[in-house]
N, C-alpha and C positions, 0 to 999 in steps of 0.2 A: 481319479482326482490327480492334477497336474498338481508340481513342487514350485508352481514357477509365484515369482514375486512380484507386484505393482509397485511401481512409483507413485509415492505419494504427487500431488497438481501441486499443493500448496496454493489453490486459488483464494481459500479461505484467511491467510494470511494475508496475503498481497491484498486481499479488499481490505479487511483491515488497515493495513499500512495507509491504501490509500483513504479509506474512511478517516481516520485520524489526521493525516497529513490537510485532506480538506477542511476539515472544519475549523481546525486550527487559519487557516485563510482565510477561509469564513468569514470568522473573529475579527481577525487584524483583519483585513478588506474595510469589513465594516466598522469599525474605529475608525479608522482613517477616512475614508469617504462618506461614512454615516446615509450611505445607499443601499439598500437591500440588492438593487439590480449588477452592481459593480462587485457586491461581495458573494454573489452568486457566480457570476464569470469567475472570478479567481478563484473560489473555490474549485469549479465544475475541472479548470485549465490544472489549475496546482495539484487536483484528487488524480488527475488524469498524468501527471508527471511523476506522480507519489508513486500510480499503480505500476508503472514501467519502472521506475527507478526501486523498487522495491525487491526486484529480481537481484540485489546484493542481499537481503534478509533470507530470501529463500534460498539461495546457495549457502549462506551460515545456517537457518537450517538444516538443509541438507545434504550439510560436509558427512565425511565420514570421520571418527573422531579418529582409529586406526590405530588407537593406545594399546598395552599391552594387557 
């Protein structure tokens, strides 16, 4: 048996982020335009900016706290 350690992916998260960030676009999309097909675009655009830009939550995850 080897001692060695994995990195957590944090992909689970990141979907998350991006899951929330869409739907919330969703929402407002469709308020605003009151079209299903235009708050589907913003979602799909905005989930897909969430999932990339989310890579600040998983390095706060993934800091090292480094306390005493």
């Amino acid at each position: 048996m080897s001692s060695t350690t994995r990195e957590p992916s944090y992909l689970t998260l990141r979907l998350l982020c991006a899951n929330a960030v869409g739907m919330v676009a969703f929402l407002l999309a469709f308020l605003v335009a009151r079209e299903f097909a235009v708050a589907m675009v913003a979602a799909v655009l905005v989930g897909a900016i969430g999932y990339v830009a989310s890579s600040v939550v998983v390095e706060y995850a993934s800091a090292d706290d480094g306390g005493p």
